[in-house]
Residue frames relative to the residue before (quaternion, step in Angstrom):
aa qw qx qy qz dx dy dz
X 1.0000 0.0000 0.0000 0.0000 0.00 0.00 0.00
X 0.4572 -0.6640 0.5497 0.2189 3.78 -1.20 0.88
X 0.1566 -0.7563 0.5871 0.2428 3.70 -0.14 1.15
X 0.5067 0.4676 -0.5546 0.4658 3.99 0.53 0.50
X 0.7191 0.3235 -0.1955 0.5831 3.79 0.64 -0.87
X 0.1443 -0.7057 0.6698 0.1804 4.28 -0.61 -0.13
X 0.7084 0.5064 -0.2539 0.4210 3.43 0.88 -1.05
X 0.6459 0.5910 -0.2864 0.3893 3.74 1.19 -0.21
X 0.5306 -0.6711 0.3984 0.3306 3.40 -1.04 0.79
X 0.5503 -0.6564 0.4329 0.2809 3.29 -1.04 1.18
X 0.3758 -0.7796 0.3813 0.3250 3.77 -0.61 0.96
X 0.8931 -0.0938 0.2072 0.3880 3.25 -1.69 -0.12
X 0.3972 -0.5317 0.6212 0.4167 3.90 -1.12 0.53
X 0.6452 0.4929 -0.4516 0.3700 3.91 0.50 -2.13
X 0.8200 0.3673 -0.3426 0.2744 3.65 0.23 -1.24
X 0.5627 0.5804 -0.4858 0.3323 3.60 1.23 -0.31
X 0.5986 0.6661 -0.2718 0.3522 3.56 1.42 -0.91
X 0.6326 0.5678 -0.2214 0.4779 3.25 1.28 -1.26
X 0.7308 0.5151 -0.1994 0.4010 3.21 1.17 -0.84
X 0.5663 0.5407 -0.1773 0.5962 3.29 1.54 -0.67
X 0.5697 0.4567 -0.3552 0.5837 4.21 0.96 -0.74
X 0.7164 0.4028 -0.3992 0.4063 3.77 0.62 -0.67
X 0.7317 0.4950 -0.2832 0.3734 3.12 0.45 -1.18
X 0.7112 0.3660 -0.3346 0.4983 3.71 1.23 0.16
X 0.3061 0.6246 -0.5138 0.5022 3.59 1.72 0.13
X 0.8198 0.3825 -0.2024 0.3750 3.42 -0.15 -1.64
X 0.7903 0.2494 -0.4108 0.3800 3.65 0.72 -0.15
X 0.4468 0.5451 -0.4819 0.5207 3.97 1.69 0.79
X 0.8430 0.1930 -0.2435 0.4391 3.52 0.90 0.07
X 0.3486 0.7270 -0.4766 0.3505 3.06 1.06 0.90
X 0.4613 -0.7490 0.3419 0.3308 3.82 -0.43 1.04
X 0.1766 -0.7116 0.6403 0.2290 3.84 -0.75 0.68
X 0.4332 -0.7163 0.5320 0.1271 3.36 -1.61 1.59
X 0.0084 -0.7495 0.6433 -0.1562 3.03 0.28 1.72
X 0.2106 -0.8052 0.5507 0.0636 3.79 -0.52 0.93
X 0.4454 -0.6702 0.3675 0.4662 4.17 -0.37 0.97
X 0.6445 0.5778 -0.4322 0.2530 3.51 0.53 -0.12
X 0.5885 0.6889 -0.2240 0.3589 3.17 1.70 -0.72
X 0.5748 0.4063 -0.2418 0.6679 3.33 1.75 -1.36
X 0.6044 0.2551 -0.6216 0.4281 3.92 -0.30 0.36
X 0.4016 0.5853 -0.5428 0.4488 3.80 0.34 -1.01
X 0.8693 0.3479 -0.2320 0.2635 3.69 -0.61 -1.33
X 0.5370 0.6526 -0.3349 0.4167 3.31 1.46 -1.46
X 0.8057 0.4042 -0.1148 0.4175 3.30 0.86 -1.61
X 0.5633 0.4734 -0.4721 0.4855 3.40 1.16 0.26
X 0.8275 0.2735 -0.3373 0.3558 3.67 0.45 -0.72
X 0.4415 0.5627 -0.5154 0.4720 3.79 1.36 0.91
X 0.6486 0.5094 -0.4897 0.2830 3.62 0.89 -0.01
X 0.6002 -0.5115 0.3441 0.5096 3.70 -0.91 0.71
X 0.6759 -0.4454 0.4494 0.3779 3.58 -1.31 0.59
X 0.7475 0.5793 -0.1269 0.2992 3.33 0.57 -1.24
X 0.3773 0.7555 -0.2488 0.4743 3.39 1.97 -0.33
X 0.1849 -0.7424 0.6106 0.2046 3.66 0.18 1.79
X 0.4122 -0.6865 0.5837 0.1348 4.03 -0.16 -0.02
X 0.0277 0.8506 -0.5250 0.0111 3.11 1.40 1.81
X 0.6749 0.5625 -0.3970 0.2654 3.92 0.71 -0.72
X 0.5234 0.4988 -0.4802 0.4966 3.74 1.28 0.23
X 0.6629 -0.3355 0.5577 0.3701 2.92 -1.82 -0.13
X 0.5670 -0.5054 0.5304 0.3765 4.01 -1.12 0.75
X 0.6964 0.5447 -0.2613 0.3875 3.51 0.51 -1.04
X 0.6563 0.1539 -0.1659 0.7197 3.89 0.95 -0.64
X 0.7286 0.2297 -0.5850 0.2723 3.82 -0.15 0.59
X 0.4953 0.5370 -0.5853 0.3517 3.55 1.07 0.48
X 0.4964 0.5533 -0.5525 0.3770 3.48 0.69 -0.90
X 0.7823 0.5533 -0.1287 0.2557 4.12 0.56 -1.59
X 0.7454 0.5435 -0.2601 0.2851 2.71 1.44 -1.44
X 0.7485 0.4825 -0.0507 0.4521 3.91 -1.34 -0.57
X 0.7237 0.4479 -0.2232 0.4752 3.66 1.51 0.00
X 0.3698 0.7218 -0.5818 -0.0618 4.01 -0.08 -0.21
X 0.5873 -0.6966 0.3300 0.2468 3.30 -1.39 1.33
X 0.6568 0.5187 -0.2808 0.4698 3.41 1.67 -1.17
X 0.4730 0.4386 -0.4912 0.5853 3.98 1.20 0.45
X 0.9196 0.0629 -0.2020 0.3310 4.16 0.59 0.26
X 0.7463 -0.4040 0.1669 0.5020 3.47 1.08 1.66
X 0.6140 -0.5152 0.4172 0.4285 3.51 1.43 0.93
X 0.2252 0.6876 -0.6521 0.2263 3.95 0.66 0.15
X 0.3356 -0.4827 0.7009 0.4038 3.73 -1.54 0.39
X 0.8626 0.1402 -0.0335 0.4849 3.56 0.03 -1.59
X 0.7557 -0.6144 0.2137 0.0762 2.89 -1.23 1.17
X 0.3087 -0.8528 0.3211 0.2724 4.13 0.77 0.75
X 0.3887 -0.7894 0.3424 0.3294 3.11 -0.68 0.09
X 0.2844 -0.9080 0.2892 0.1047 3.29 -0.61 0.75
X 0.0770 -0.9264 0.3679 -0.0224 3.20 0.75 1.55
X 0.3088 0.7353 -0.4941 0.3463 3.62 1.01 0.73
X 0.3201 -0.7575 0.5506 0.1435 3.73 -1.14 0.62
X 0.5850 -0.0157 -0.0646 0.8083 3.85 1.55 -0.07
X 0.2812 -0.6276 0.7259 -0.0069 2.07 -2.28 0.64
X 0.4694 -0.7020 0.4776 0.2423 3.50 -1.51 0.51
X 0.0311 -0.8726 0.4580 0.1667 2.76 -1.60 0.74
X 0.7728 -0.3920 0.1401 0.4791 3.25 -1.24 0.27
X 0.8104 0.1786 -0.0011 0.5580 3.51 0.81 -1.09
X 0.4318 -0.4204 0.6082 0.5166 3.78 -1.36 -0.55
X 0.6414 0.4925 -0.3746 0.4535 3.72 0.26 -1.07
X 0.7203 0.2591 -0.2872 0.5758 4.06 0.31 -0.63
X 0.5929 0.1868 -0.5922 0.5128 4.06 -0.01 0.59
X 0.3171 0.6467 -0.5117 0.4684 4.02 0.57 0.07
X 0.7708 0.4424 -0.0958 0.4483 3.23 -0.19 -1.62
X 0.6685 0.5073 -0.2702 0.4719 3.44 0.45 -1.25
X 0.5913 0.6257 -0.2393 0.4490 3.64 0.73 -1.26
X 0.5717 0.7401 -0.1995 0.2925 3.12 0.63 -1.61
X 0.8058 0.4481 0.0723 0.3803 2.39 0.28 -2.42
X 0.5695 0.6646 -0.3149 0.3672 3.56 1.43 -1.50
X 0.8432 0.0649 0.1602 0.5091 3.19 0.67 -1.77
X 0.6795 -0.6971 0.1854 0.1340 3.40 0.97 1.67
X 0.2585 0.8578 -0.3823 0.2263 2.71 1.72 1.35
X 0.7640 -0.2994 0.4100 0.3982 3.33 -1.43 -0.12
X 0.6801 0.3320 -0.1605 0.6336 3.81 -0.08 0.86
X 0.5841 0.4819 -0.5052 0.4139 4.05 0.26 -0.85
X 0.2985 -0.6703 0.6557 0.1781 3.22 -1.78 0.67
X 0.5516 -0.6214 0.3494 0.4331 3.30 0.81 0.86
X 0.3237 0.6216 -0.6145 0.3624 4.20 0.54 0.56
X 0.6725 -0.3610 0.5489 0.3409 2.99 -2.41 0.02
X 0.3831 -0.7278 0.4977 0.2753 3.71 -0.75 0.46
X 0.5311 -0.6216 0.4328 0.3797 3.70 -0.57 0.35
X 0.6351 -0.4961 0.3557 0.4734 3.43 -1.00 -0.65
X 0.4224 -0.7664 0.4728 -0.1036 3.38 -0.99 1.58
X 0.7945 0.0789 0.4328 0.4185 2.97 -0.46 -2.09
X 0.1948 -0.7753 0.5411 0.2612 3.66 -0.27 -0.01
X 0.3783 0.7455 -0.1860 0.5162 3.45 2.07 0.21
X 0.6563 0.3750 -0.0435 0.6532 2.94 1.08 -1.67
X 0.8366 -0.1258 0.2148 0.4881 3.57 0.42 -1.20
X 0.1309 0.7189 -0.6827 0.0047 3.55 -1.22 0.25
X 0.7898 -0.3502 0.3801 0.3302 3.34 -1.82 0.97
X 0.8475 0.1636 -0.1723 0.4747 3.54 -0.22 -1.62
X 0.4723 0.5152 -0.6784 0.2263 3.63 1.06 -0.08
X 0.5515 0.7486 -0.3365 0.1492 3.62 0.99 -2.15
X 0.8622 0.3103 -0.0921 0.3896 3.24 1.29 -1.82
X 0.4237 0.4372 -0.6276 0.4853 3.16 0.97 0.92
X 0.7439 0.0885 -0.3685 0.5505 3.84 -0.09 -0.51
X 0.3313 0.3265 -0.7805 0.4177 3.45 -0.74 1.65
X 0.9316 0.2065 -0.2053 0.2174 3.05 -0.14 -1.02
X 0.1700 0.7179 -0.4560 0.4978 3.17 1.93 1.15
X 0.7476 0.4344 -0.1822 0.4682 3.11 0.09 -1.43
X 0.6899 0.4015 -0.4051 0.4458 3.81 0.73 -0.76
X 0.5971 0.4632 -0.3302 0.5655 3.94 1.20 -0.40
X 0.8278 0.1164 -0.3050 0.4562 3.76 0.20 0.24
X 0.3118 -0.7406 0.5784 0.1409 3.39 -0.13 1.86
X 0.6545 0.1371 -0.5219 0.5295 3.50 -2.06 1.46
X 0.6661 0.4483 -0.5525 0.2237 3.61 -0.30 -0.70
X 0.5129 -0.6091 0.5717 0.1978 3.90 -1.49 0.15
X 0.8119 0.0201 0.1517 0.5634 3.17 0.01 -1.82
X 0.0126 0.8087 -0.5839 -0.0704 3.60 -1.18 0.10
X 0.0339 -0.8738 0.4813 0.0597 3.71 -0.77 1.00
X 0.4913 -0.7435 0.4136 0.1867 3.53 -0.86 0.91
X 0.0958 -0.8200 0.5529 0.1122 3.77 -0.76 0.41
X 0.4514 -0.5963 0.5211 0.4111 3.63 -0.91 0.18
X 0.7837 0.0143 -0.1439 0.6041 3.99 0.43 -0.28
X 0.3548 -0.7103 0.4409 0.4185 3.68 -1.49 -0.34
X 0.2061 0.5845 -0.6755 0.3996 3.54 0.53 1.26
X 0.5067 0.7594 -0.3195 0.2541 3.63 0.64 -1.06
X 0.8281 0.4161 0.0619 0.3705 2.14 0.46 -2.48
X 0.6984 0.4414 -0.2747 0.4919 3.08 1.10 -0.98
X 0.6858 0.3244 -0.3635 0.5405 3.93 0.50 -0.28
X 0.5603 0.4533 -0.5655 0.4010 3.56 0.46 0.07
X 0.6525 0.5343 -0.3537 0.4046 3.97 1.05 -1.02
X 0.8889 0.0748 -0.2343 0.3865 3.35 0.80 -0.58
X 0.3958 0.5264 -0.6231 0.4219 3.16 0.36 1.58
X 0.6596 0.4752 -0.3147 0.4899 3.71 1.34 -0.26
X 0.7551 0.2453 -0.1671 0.5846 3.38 1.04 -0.59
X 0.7825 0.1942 -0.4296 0.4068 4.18 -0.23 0.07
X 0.5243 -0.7234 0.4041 0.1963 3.61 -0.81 1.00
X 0.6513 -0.4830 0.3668 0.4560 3.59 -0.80 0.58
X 0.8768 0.1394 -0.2116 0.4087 3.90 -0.58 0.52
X 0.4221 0.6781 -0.4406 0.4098 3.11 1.86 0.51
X 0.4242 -0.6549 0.5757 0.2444 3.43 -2.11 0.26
X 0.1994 -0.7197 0.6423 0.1724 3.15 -1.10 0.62
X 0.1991 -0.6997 0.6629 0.1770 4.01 -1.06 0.43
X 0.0188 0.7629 -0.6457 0.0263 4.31 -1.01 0.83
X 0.6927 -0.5067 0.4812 0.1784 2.90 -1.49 0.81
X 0.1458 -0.8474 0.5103 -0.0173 3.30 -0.34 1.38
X 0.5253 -0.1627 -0.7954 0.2548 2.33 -1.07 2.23
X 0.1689 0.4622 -0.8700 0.0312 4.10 -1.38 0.48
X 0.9141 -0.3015 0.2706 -0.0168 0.55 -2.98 1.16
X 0.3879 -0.6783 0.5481 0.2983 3.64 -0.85 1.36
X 0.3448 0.6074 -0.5909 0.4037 4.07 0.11 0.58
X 0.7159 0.5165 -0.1675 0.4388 3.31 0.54 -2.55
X 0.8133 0.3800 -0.1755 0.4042 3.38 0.51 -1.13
X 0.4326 0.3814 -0.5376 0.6152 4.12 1.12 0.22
X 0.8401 0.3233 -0.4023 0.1671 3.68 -0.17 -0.92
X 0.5784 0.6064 -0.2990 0.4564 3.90 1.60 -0.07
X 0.7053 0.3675 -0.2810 0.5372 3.34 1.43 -0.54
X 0.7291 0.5368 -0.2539 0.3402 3.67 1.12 -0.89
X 0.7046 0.1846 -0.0307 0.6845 3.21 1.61 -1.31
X 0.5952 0.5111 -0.5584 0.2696 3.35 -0.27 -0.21
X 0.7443 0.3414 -0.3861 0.4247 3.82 0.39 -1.31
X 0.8816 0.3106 -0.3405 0.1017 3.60 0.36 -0.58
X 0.5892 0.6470 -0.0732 0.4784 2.76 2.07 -0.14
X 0.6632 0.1367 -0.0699 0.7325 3.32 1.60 -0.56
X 0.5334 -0.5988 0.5503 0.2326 4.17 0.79 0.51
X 0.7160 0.3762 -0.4163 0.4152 4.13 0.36 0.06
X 0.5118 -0.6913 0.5071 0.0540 3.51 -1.38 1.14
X 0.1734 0.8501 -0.4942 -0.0555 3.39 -0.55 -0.21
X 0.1191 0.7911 -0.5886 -0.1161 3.55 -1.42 -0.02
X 0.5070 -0.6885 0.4401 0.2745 3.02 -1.99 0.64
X 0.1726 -0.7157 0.6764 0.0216 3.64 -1.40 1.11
X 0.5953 -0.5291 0.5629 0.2209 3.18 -1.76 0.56
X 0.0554 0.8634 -0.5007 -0.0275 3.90 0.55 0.80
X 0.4795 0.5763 -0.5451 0.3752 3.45 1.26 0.44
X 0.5729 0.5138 -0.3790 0.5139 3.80 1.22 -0.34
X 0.2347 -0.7135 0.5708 0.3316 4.01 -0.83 0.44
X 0.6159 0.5047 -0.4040 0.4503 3.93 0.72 -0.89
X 0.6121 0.5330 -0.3809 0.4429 3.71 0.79 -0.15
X 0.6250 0.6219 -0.1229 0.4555 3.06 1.07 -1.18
X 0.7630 0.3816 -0.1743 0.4918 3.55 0.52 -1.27
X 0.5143 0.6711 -0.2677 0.4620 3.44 1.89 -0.98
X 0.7334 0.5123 -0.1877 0.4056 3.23 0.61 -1.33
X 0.6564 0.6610 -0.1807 0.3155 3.50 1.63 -0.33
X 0.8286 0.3393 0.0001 0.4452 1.93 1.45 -1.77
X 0.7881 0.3523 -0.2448 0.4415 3.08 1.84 0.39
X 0.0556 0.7240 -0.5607 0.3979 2.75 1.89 1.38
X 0.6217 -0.4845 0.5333 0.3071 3.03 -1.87 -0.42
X 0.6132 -0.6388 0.3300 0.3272 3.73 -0.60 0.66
X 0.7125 0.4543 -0.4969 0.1976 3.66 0.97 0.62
X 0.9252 -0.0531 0.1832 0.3280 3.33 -1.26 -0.42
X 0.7483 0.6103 -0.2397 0.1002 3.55 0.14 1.07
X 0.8064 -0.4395 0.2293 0.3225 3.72 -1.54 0.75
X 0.1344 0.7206 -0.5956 -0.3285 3.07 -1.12 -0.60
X 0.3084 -0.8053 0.4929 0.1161 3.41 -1.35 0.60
X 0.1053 -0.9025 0.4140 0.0554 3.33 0.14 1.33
X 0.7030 0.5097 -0.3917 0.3041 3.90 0.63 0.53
X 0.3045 -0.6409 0.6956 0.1130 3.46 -1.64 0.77
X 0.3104 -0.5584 0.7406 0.2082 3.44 -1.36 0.50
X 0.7992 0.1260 -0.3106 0.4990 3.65 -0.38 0.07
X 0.7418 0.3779 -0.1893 0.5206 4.29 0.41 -1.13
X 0.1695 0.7150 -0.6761 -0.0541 3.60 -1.22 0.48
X 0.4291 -0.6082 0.6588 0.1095 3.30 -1.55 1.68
X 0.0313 0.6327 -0.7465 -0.2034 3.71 -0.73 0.41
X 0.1348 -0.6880 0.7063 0.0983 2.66 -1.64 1.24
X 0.6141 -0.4877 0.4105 0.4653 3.57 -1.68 0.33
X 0.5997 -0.5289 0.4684 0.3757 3.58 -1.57 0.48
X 0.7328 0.6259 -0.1995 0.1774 2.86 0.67 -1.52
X 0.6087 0.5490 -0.1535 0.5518 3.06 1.68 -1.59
X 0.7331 0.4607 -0.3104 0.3924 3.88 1.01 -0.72
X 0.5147 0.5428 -0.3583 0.5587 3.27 1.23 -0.15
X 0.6779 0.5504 -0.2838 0.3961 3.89 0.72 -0.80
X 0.5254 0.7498 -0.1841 0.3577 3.10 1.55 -1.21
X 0.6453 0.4801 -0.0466 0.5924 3.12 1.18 -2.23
């Protein structure tokens, strides 16, 4: 049927076909304005290491980017999931290496380790904290946990030394605050207390008339949040 005419007889199948083979000729050969600046632009995005937070974008469009290349997963747009527990490797000598490296053996050259363990590592674990790290500009490295007890005792058993203090935001999470008072002094030797870090003269007070060792400060609540000033937390540290 002629949608200019309703009242007319719908044409031919041969001619509707004929008409339909062109109209997709002309848009499989139709030229795409691909401009030479555009293919270096690309060339030179997909030679950069995966790992490249993409500080010249906006945070907003290098998370979408970062921590991801498609030609490292069958050209995928969006990343697959990877639900393996080991992985292969190229050699015995490179899961060697890898090993090594995981757990700071004898032999590691002090690199990132490849993929291992989904324990140790995994693909989609890597590219969410890539693309942390590309959304929070200064940061370096960034690691993921399954809960934030984890995280938080994993941070400060790796970072505050045995006989060290640690200063927290007062009120946290009643998790944070059995493990600093319950375990930490006798079991790992580090002290701690809670301050009001939304005040800086408290803050700077509490530092400077602490005792001279070694220490953190932890600034989150799960249910209460102190905003404190940047400026003054950075001074603190």
């Amino acid at each position: 049927m002629n949608p200019q005419n309703p009242s007319s007889p719908p044409a031919p199948a041969a001619s509707r076909n004929l008409t339909t083979t062109a109209a997709a000729a002309a848009l499989t050969t139709a030229p795409i304005a691909t401009t030479e600046a555009t293919v270096v632009a690309r060339v030179k995005y997909h030679q950069r290491p995966y790992k490249d937070p993409l500080r010249e974008l906006h945070p907003s469009s290098a998370v979408i980017r970062a921590g991801y290349r498609s030609d490292l997963s069958e050209r995928a747009i969006k990343p697959p999931v990877f639900r393996s527990s080991t992985f292969e490797f190229a050699s015995a000598q490179e899961g060697e290496l890898f090993f090594q490296r995981a757990y700071d053996l004898p032999g590691t050259d002090g690199k990132a380790p490849g993929l291992v363990y989904s324990r140790l590592n995994n693909p989609n674990t890597e590219i969410f904290e890539d693309k942390m790290v590309a959304l929070e500009k200064g940061s370096n490295y960034a690691s993921a946990f399954p809960s934030g007890m984890s995280a938080i005792s994993t941070s400060i058993m790796a970072l505050v030394p045995q006989g060290g203090h640690l200063l927290y935001t007062n009120p946290v999470y009643g998790g944070t605050y059995f493990f600093l008072h319950s375990l930490c002094p006798g079991r790992l030797g580090i002290t701690s207390a809670g301050i009001n870090t939304s005040d800086p003269q408290i803050l700077q007070e509490s530092i400077e008339n602490g005792t001279k060792r070694p220490k953190r400060l932890h600034l989150h609540s799960q249910f209460f949040f102190r905003f404190s000033q940047k400026n003054n937390v950075s001074l603190a540290y």
